[in-house]
N, C-alpha and C positions, 0 to 999 in steps of 0.2 A: 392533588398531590402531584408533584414534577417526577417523572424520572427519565435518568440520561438514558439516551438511546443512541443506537451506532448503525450507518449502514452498512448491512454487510450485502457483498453479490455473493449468490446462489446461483449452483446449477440448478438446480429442483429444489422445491418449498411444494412438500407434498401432505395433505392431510392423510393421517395416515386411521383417527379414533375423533371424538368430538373433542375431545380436549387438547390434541396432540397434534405437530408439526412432523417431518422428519426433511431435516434438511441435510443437502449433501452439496458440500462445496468444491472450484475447481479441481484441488490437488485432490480431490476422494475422501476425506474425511467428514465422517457423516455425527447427526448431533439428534437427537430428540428434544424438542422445543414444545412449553406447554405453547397454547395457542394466546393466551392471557399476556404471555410474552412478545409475541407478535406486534408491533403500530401501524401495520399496511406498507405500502409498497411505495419505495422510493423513485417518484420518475423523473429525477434528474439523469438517472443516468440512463446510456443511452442502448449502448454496447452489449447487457446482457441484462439479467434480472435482478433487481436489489430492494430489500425487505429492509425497515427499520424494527431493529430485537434489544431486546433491554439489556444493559451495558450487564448487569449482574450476572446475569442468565450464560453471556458469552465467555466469560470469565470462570466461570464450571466447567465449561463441555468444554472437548477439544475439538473445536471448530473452527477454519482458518476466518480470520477478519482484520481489518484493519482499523485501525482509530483515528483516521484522516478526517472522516466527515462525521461528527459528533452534533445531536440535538435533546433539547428538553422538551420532552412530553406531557402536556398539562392532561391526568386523566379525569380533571373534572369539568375543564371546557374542551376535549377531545380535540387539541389544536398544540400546533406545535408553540412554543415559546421562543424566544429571540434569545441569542446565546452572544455575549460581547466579551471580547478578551481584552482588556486595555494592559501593553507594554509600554513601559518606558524606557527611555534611552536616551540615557547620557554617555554623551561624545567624549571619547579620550583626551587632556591636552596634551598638543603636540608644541614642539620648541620650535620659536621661528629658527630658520637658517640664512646664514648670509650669503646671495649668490647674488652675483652680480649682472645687472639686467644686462640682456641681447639688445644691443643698440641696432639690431633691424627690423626689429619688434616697438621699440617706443616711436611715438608722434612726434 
C-alpha cells in the first residue's frame, strides 16, 4: 500500500509512550504523532532535523509543515517510490511585428 508522505523539520521528535511521538516544531507548535505515522528520517536535509510523517496525519494536527518535498511510501516493500509530475506547456501565440532591421547589426 503507497502512502503520500511529507518532510517535515522538527525541533524534537521525542518518544514520549511506545506508540506515540511528540513532536514540536520551529514556531512551538507541538503535535502527538502515533509512531505508525512515522517513515524515519529525511537526510537530505542538512541544517536541522527532518522526519518523513504521513501526509493524513499532518492535515489533523496543528503542526507547522510545509508541502515542498512530497513522497510515496510503499509499506510493503519499505522503500520509497518515484513520484513524476509531467506539465505541459503550450506556448502563447504571439503576432509577428514589423520593425525594421538595424543596418549595424546585418552582414
Amino acid at each position: 500500500m503507497k502512502t503520500k508522505v511529507v518532510s517535515v523539520r522538527l525541533q524534537s521528535l521525542v518518544s514520549i509512550s511506545d506508540k506515540a511521538y511528540k513532536a514540536v516544531a520551529f514556531d512551538g507548535s507541538t503535535a502527538i504523532i502515533p509512531k505508525s505515522q512515522v517513515f524515519g528520517t529525511d537526510y537530505d536535509v542538512q541544517k536541522s532535523e527532518a522526519y518523513w510523517i504521513s501526509e493524513w496525519i499532518l492535515e489533523q494536527k496543528e503542526l507547522q509543515y510545509s508541502n515542498k518535498k512530497v513522497a510515496w511510501f510503499n509499506t510493503d516493500t519499505q522503500n520509497f517510490e518515484p513520484h513524476y509530475v509531467i506539465e505541459h506547456h503550450k506556448p502563447e501565440l504571439k503576432k509577428a511585428i514589423n520593425i525594421k532591421p538595424i543596418k549595424e547589426l546585418e552582414r
